[in-house]
N, C-alpha and C positions, 0 to 999 in steps of 0.2 A: 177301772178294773176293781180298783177296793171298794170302790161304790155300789158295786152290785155286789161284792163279800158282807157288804151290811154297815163297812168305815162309812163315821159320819166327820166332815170337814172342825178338823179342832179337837177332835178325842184322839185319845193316843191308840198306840197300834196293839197288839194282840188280844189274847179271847176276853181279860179284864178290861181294856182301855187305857192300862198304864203304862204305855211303852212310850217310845220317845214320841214328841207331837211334830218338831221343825224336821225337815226332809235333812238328808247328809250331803255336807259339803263335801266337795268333790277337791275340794283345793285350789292352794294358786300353783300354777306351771311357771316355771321361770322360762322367759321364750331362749329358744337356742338349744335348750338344754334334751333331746329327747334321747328316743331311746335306742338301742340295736334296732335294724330293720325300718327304722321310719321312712328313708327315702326310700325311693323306688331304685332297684339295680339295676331296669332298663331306662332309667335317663338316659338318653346320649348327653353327653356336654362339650363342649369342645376340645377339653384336653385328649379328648377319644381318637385315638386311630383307627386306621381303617379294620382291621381283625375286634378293634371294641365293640364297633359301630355293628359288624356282621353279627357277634357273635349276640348284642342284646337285644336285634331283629330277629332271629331267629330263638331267641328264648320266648320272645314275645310270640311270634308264631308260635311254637311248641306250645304255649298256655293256651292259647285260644283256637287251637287244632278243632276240626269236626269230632264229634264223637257220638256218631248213627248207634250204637250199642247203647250210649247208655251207664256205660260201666264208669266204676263213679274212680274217679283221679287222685292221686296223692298231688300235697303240694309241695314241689320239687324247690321252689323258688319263692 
């Protein structure tokens, strides 16, 4: 995509050429360590009772409901 803007492989970025030339490191992640929200809340796992088990079957249903309209969804979950 910067290749058809006119970037040539090795010159730096903006309308001079002078900008940074190596792409941005993204970092290291220490494993373990994430964030709010990373796993999913309809895993079932087995410390799950039985009202767990319904209740993150039926969210799962709920998200992937039909939707013949079209009409665009908030995300609840």
């Amino acid at each position: 995509m910067l290749q058809k803007a006119g970037w040539k492989e090795g010159s730096g970025l903006g309308a001079t050429g002078s900008g940074i030339v190596a792409p941005i490191d993204r970092g290291s992640i220490k494993p373990g360590l994430t964030g709010l929200g990373a796993g999913k809340p309809d895993d079932v796992s087995a410390e799950d009772d039985e009202f767990d088990i319904y209740r993150k079957r039926m969210m799962l249903a709920y998200r992937y409901r039909p939707n013949p309209m079209k009409n665009p969804r908030r995300a609840y979950y």
